[in-house]
Biopython code that builds the backbone (N, CA, C, O; Angstrom):
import numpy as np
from Bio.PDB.StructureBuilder import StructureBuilder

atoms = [
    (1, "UNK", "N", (6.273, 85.254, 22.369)),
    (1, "UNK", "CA", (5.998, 85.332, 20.964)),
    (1, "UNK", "C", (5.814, 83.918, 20.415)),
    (1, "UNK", "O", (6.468, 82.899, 20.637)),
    (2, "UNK", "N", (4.698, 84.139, 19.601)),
    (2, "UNK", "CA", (4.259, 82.309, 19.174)),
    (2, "UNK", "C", (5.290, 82.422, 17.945)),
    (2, "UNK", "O", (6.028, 83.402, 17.841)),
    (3, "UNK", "N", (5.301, 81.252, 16.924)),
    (3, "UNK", "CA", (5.381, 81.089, 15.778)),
    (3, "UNK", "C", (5.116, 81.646, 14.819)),
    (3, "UNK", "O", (5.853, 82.141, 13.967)),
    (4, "UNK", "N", (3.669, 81.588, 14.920)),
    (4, "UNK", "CA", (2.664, 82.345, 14.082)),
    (4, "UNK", "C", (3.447, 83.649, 13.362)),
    (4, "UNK", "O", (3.558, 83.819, 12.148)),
    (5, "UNK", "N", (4.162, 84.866, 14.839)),
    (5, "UNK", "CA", (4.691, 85.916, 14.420)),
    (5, "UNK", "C", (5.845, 85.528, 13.617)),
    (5, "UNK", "O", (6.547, 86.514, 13.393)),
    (6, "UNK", "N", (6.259, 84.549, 13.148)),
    (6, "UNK", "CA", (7.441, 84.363, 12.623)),
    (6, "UNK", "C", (7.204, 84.236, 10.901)),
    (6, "UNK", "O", (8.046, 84.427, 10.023)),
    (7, "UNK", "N", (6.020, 83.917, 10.778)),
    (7, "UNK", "CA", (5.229, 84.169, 9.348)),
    (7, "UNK", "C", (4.478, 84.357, 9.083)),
    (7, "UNK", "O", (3.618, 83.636, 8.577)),
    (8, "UNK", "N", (4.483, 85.943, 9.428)),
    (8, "UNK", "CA", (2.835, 86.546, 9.791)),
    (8, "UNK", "C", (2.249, 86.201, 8.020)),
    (8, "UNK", "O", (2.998, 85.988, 7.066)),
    (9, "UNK", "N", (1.068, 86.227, 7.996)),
    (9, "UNK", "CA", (0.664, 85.963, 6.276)),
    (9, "UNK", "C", (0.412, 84.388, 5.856)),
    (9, "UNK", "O", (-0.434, 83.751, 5.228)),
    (10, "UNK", "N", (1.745, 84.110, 6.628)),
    (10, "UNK", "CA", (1.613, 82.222, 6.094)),
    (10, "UNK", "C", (0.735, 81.515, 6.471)),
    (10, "UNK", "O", (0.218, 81.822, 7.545)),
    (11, "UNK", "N", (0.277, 80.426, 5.816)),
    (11, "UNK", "CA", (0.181, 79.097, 6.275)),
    (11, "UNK", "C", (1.179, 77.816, 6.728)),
    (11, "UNK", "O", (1.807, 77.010, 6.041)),
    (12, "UNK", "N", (1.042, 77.990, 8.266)),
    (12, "UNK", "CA", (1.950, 76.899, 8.616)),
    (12, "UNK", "C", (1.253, 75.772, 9.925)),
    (12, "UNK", "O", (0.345, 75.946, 10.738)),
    (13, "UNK", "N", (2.162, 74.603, 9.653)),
    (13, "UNK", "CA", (1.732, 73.819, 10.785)),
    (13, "UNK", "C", (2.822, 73.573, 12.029)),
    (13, "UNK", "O", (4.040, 73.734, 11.958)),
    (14, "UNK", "N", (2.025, 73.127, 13.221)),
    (14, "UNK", "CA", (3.457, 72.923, 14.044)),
    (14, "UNK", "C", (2.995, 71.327, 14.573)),
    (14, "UNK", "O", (1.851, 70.932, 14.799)),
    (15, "UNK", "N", (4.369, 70.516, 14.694)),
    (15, "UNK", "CA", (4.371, 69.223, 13.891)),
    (15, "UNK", "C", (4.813, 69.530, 16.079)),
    (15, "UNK", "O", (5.092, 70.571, 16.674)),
    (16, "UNK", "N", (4.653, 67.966, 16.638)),
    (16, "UNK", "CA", (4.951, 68.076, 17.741)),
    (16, "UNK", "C", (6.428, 67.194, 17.538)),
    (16, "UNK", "O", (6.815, 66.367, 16.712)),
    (17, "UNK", "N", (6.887, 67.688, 18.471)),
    (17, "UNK", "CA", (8.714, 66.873, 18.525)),
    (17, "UNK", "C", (8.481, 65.468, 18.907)),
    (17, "UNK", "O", (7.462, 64.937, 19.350)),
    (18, "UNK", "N", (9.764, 64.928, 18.613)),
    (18, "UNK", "CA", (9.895, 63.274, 18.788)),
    (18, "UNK", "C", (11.339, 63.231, 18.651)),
    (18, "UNK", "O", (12.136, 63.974, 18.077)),
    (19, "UNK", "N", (11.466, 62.152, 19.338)),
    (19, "UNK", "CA", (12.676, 61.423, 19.050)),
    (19, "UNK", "C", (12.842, 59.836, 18.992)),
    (19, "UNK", "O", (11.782, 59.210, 19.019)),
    (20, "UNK", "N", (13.919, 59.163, 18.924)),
    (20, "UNK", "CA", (14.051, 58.090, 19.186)),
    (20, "UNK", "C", (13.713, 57.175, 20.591)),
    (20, "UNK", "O", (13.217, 56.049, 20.589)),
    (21, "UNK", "N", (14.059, 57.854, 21.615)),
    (21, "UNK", "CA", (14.252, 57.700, 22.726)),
    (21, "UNK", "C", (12.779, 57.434, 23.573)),
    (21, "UNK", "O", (12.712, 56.773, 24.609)),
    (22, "UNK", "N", (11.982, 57.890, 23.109)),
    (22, "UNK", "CA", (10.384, 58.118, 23.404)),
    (22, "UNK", "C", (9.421, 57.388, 21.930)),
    (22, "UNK", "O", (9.042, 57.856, 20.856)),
    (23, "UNK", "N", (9.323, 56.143, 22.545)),
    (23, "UNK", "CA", (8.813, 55.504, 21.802)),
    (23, "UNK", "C", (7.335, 56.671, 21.092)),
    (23, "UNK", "O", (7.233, 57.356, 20.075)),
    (24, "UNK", "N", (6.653, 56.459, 21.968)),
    (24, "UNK", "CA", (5.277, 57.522, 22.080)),
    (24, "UNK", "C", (5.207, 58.424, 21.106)),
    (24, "UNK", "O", (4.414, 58.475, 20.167)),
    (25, "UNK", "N", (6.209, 59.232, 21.427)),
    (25, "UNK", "CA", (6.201, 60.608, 20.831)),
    (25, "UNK", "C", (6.173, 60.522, 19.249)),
    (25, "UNK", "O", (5.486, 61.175, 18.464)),
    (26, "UNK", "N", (7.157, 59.487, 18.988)),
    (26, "UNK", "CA", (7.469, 58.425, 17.649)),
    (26, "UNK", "C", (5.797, 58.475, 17.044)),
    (26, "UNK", "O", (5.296, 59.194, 16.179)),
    (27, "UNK", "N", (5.413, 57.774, 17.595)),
    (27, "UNK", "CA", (3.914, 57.226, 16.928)),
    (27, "UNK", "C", (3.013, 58.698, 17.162)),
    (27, "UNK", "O", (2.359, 59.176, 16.234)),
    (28, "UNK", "N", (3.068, 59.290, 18.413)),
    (28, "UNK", "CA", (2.250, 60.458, 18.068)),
    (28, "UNK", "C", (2.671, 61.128, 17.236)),
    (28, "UNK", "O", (1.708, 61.503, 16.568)),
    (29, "UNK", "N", (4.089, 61.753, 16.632)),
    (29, "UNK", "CA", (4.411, 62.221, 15.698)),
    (29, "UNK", "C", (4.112, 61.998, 14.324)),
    (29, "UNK", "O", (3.786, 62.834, 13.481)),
    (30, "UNK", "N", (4.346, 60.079, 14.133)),
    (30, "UNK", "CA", (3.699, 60.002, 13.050)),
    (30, "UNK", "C", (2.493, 60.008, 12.805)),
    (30, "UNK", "O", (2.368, 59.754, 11.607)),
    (31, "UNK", "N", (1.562, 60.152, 13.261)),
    (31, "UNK", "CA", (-0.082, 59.925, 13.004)),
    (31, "UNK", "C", (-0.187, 61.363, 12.884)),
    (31, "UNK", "O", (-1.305, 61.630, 12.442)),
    (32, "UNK", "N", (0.573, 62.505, 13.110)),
    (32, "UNK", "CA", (0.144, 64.000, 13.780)),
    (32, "UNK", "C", (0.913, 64.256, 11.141)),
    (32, "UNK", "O", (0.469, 64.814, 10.138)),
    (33, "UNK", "N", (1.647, 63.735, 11.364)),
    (33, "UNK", "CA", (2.665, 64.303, 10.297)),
    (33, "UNK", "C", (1.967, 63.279, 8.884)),
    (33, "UNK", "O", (1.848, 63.810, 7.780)),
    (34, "UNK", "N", (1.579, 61.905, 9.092)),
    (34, "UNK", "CA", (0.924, 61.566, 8.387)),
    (34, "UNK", "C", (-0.573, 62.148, 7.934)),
    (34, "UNK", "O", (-1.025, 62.261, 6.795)),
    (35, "UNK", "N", (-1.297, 62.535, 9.442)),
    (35, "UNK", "CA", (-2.866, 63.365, 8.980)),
    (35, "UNK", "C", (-2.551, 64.454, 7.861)),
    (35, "UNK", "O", (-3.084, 64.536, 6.755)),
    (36, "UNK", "N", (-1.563, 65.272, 8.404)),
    (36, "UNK", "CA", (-1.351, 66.368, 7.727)),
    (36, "UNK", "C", (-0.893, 66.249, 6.332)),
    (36, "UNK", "O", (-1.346, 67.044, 5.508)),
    (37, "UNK", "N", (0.132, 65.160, 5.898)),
    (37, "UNK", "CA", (0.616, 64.674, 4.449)),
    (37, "UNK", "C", (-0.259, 64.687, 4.036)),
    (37, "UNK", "O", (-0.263, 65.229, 2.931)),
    (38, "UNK", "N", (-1.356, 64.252, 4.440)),
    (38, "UNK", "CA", (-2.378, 63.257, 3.640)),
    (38, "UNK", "C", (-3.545, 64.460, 3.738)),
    (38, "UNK", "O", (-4.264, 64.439, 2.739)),
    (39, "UNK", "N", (-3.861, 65.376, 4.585)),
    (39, "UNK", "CA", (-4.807, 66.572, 3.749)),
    (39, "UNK", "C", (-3.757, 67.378, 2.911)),
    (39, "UNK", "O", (-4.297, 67.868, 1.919)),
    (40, "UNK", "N", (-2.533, 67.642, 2.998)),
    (40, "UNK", "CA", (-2.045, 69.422, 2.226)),
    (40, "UNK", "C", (-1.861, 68.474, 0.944)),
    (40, "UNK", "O", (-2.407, 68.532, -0.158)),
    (41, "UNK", "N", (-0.972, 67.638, 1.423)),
    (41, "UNK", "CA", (-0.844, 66.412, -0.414)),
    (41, "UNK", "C", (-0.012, 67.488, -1.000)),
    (41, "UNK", "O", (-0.580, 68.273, -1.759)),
    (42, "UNK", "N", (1.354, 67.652, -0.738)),
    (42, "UNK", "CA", (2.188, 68.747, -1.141)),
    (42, "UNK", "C", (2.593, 68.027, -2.308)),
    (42, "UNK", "O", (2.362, 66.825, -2.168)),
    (43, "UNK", "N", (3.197, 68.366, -3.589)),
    (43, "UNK", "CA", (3.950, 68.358, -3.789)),
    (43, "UNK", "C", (5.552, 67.631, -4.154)),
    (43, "UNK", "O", (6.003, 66.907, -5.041)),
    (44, "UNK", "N", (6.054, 68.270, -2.957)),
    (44, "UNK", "CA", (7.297, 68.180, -2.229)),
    (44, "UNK", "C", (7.702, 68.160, -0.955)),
    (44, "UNK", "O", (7.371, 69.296, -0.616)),
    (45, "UNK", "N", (8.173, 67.683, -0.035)),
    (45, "UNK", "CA", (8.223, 67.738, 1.128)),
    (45, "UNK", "C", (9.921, 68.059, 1.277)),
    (45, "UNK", "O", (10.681, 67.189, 0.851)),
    (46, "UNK", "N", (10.363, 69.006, 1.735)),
    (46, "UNK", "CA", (12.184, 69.094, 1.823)),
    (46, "UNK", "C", (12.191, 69.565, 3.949)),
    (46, "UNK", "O", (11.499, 70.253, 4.700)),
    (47, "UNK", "N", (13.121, 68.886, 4.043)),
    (47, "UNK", "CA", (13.099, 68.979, 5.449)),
    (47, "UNK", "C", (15.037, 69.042, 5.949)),
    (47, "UNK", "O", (15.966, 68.511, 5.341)),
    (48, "UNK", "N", (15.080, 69.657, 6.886)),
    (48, "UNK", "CA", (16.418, 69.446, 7.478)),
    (48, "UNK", "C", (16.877, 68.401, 8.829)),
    (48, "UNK", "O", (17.838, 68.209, 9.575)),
    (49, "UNK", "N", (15.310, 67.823, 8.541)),
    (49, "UNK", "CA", (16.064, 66.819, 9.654)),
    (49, "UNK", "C", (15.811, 66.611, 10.646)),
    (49, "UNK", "O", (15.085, 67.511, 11.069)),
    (50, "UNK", "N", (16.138, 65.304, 11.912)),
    (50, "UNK", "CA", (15.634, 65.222, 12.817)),
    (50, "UNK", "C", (14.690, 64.035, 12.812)),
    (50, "UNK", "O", (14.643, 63.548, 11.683)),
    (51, "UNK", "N", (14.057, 63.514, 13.533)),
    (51, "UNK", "CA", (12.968, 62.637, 13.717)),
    (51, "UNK", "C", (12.020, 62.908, 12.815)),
    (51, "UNK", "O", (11.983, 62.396, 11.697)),
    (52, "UNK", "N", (11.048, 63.888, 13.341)),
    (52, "UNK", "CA", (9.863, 64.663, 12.489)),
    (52, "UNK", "C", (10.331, 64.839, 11.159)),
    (52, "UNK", "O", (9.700, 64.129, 10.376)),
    (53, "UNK", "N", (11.312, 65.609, 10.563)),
    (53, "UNK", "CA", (11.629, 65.049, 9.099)),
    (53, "UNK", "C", (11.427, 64.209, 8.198)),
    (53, "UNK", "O", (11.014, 64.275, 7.040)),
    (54, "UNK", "N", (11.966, 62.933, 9.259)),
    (54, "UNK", "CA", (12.416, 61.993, 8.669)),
    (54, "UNK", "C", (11.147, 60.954, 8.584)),
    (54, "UNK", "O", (11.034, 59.992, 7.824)),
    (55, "UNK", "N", (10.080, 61.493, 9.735)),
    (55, "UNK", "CA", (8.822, 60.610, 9.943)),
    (55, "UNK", "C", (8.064, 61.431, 8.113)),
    (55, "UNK", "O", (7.212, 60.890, 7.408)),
    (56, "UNK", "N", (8.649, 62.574, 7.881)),
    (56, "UNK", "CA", (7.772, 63.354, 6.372)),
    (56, "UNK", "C", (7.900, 62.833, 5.919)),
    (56, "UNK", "O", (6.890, 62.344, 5.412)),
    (57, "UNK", "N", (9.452, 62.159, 5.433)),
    (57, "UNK", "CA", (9.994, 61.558, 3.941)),
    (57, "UNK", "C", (9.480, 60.790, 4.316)),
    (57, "UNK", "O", (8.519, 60.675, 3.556)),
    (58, "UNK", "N", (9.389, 59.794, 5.334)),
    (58, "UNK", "CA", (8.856, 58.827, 5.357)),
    (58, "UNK", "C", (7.508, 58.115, 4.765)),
    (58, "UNK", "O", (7.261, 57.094, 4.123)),
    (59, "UNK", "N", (6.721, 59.272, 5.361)),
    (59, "UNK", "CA", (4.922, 59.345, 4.859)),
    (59, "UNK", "C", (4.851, 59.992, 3.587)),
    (59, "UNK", "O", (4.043, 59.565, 2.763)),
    (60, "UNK", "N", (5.851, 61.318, 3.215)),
    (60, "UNK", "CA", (5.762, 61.030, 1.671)),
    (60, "UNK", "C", (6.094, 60.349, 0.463)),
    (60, "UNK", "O", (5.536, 60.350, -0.635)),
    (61, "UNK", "N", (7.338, 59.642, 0.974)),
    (61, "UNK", "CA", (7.426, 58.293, -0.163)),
    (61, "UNK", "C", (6.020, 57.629, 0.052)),
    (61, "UNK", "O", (5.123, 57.855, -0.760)),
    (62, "UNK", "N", (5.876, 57.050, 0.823)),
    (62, "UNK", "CA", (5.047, 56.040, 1.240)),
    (62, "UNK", "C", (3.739, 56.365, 0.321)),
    (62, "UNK", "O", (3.068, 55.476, -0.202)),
    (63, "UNK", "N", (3.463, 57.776, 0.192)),
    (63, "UNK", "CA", (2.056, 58.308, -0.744)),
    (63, "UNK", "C", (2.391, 58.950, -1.891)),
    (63, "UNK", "O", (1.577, 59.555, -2.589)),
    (64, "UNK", "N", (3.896, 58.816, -2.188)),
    (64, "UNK", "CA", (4.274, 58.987, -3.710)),
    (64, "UNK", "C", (4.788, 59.957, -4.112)),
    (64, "UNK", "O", (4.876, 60.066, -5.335)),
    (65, "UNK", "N", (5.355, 61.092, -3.201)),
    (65, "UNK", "CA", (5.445, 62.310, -2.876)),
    (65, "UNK", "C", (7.222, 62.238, -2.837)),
    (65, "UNK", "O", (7.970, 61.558, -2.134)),
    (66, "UNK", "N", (7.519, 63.281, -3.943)),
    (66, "UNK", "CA", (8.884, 63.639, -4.085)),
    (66, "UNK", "C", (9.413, 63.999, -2.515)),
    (66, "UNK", "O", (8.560, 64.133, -1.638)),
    (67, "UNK", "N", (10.596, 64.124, -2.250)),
    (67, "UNK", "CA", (11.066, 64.542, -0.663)),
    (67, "UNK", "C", (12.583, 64.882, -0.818)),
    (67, "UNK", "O", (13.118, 64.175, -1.671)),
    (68, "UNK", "N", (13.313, 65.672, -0.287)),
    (68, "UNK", "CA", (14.573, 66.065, -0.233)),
    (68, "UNK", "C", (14.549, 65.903, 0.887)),
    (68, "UNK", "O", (13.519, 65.913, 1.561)),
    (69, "UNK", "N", (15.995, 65.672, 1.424)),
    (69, "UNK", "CA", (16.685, 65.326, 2.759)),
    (69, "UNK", "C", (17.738, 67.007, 2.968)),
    (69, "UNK", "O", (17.830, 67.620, 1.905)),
    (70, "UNK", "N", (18.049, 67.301, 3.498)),
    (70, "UNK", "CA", (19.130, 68.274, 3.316)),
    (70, "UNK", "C", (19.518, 67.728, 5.379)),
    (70, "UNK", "O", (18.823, 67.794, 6.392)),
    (71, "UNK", "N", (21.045, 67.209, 5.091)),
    (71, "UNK", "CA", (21.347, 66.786, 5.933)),
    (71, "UNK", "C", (22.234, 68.150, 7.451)),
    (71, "UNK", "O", (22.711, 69.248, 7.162)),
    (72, "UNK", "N", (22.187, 67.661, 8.630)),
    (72, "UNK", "CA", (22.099, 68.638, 9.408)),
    (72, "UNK", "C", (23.803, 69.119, 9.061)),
    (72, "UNK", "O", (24.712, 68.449, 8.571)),
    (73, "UNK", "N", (23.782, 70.687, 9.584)),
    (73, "UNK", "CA", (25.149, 71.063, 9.000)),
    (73, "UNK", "C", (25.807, 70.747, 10.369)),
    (73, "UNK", "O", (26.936, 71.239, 10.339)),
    (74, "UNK", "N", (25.591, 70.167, 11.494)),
    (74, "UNK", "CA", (26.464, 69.703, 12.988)),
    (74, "UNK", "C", (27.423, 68.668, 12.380)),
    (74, "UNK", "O", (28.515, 68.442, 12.901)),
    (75, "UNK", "N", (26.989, 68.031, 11.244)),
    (75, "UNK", "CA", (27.710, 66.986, 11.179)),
    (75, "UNK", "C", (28.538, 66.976, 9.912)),
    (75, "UNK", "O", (28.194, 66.675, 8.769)),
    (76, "UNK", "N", (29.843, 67.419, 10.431)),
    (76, "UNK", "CA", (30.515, 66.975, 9.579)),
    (76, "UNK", "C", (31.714, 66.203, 8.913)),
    (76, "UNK", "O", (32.446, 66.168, 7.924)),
    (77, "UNK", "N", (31.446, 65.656, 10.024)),
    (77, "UNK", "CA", (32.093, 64.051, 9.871)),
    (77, "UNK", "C", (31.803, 62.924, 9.063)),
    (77, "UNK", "O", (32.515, 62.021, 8.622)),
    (78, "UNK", "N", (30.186, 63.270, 8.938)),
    (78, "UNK", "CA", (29.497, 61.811, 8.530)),
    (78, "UNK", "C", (28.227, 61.918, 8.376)),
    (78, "UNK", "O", (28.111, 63.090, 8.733)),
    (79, "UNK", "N", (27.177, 61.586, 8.115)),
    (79, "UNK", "CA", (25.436, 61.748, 8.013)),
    (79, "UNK", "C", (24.950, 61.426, 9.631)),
    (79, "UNK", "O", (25.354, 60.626, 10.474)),
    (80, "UNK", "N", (23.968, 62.377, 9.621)),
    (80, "UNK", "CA", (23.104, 62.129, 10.873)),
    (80, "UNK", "C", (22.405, 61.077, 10.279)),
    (80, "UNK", "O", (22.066, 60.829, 9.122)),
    (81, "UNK", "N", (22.213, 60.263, 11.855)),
    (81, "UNK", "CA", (21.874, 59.022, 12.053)),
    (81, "UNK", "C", (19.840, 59.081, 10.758)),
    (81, "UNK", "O", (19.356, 58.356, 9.889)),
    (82, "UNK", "N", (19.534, 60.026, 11.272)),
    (82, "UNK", "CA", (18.610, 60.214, 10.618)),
    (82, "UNK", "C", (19.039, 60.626, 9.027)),
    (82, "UNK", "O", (18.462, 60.028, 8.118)),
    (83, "UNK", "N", (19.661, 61.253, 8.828)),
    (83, "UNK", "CA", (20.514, 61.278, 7.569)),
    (83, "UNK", "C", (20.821, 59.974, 7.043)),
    (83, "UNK", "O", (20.213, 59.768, 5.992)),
    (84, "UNK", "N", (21.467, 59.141, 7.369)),
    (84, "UNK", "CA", (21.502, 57.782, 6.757)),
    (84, "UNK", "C", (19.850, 56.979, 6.802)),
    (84, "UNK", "O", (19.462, 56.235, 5.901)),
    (85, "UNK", "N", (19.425, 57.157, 7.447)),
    (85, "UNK", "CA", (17.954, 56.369, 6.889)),
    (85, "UNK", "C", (17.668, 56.955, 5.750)),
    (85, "UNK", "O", (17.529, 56.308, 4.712)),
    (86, "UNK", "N", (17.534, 58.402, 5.825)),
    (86, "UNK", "CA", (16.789, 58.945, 5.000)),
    (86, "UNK", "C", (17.708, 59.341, 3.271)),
    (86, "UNK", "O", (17.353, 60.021, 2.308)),
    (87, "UNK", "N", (18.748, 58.672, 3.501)),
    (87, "UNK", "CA", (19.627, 58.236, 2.144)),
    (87, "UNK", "C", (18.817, 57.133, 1.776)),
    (87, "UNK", "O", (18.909, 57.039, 0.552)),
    (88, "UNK", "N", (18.250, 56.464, 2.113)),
    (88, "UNK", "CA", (17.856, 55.309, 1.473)),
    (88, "UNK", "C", (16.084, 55.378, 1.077)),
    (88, "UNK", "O", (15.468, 54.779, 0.196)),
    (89, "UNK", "N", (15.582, 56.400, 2.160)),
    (89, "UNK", "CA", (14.075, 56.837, 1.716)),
    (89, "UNK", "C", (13.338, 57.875, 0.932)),
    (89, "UNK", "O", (12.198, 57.957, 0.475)),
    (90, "UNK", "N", (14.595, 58.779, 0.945)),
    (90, "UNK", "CA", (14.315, 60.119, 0.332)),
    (90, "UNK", "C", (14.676, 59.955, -0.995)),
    (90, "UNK", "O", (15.525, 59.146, -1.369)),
    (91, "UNK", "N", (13.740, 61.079, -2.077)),
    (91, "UNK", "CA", (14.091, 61.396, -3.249)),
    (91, "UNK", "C", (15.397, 61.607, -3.616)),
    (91, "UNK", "O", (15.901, 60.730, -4.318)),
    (92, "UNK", "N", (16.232, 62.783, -3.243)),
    (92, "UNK", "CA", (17.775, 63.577, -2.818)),
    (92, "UNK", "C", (17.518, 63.931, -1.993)),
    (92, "UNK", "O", (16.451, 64.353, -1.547)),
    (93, "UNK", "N", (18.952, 63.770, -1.433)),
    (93, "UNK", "CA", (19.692, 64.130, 0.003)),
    (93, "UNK", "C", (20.828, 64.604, -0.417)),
    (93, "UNK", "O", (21.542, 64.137, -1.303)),
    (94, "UNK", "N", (21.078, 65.989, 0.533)),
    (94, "UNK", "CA", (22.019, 67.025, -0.031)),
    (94, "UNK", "C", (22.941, 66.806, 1.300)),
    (94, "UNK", "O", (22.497, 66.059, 2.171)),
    (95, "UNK", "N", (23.890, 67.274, 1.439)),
    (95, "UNK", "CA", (24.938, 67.681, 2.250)),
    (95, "UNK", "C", (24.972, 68.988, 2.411)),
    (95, "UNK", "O", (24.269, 69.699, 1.694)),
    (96, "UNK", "N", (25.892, 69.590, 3.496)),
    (96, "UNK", "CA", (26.351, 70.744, 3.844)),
    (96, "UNK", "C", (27.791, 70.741, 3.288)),
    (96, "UNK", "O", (28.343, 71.810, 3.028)),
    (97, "UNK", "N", (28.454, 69.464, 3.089)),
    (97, "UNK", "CA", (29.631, 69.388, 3.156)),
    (97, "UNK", "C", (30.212, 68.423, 2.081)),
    (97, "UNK", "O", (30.015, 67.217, 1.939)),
    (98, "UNK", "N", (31.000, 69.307, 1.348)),
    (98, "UNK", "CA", (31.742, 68.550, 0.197)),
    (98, "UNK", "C", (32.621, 67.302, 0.735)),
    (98, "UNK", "O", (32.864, 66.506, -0.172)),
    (99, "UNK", "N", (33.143, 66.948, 1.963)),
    (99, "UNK", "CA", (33.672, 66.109, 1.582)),
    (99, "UNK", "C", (32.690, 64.795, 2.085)),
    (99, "UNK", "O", (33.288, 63.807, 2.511)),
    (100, "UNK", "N", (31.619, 64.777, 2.054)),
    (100, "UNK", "CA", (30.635, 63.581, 2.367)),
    (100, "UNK", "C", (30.174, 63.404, 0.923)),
    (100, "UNK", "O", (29.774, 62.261, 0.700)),
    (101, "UNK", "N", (30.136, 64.092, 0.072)),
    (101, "UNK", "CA", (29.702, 63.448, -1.436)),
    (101, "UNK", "C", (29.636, 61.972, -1.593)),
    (101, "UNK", "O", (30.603, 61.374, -1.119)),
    (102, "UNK", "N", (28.974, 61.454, -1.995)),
    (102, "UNK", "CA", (29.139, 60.159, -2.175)),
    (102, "UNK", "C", (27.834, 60.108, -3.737)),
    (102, "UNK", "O", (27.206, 61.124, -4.033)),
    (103, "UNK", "N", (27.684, 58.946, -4.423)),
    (103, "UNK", "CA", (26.957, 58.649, -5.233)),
    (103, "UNK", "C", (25.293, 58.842, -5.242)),
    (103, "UNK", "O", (24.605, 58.699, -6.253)),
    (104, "UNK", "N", (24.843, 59.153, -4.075)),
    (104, "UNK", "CA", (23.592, 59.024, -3.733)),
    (104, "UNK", "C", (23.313, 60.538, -3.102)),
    (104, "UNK", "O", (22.281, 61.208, -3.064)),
    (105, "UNK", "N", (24.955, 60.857, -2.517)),
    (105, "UNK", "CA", (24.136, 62.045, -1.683)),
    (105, "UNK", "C", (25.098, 63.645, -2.498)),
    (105, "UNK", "O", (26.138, 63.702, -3.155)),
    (106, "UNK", "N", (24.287, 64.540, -2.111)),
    (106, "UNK", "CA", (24.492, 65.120, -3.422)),
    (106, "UNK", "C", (24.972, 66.560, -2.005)),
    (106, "UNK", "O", (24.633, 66.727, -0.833)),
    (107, "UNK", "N", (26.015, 67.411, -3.098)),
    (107, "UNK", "CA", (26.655, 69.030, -2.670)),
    (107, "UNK", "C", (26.190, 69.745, -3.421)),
    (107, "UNK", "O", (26.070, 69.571, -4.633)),
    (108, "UNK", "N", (25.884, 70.603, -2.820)),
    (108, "UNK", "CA", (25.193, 72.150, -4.069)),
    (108, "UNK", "C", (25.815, 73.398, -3.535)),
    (108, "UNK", "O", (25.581, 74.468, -4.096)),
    (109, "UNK", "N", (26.554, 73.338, -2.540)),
    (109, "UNK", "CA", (27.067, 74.616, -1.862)),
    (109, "UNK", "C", (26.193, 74.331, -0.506)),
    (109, "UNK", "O", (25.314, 73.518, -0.219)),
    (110, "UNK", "N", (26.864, 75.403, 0.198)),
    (110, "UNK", "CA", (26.263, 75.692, 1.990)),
    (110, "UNK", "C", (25.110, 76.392, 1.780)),
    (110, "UNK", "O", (24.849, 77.195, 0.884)),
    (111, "UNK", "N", (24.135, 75.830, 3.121)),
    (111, "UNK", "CA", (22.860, 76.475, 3.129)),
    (111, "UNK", "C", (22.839, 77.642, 3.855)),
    (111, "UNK", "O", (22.070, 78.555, 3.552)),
    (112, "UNK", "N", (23.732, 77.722, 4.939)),
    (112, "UNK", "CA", (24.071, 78.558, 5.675)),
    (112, "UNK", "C", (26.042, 78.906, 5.394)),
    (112, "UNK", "O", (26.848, 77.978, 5.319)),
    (113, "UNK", "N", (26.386, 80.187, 5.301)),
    (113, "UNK", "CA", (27.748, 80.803, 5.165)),
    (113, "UNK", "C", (28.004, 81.523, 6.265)),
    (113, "UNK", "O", (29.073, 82.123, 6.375)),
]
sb = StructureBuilder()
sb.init_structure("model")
sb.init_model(0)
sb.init_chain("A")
sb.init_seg("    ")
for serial, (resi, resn, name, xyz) in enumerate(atoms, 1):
    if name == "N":
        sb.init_residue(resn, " ", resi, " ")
    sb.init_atom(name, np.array(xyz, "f"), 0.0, 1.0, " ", f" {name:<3s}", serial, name[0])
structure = sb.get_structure()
């Protein structure tokens, strides 16, 4: 079963994975996530995270484009590593978890219960 079946009706894209670790994938990701910013011209961009996320907020600040962070709920100790960049690039950045509140990063309740 592709994707596709997962929103039959929609319009969606599939962004290829990356990480840190793979320089490559890095730059193919961003050129793959920047083309696409730059035809849909959303909006808003809200993401949960990860590399590819963080390459969005990235390319949508960069073109002026509001962006939410909503940080991964694994962590709740502290912000994913990508979570802390993206405190400093993103529009708001939410938490899963009340006790990470801080001035910048914001609680609204769990995304998942």
């Amino acid at each position: 079963m592709g994707f596709e079946n997962m929103v039959k009706g929609q319009t969606f894209f599939l962004v290829p994975d990356s990480n840190r670790w793979d320089k490559f994938s890095l730059m193919k990701g961003f050129w793959h996530i920047y083309k696409l910013v730059n035809i849909i011209k959303p909006d808003i961009i809200i993401t949960t995270g990860a590399a590819p996320g963080l390459i969005a907020v990235i390319t949508g600040r960069c073109l002026g484009i509001k962006t939410i962070w909503i940080d991964s709920i694994a962590n709740v100790e502290e912000l994913s590593m990508s979570g802390k960049i993206a405190k400093v690039v993103a529009t708001k950045l939410y938490t899963q978890w009340p006790d990470l509140i801080e001035s910048d990063v914001h609680y609204n309740g769990n995304v998942l219960s």
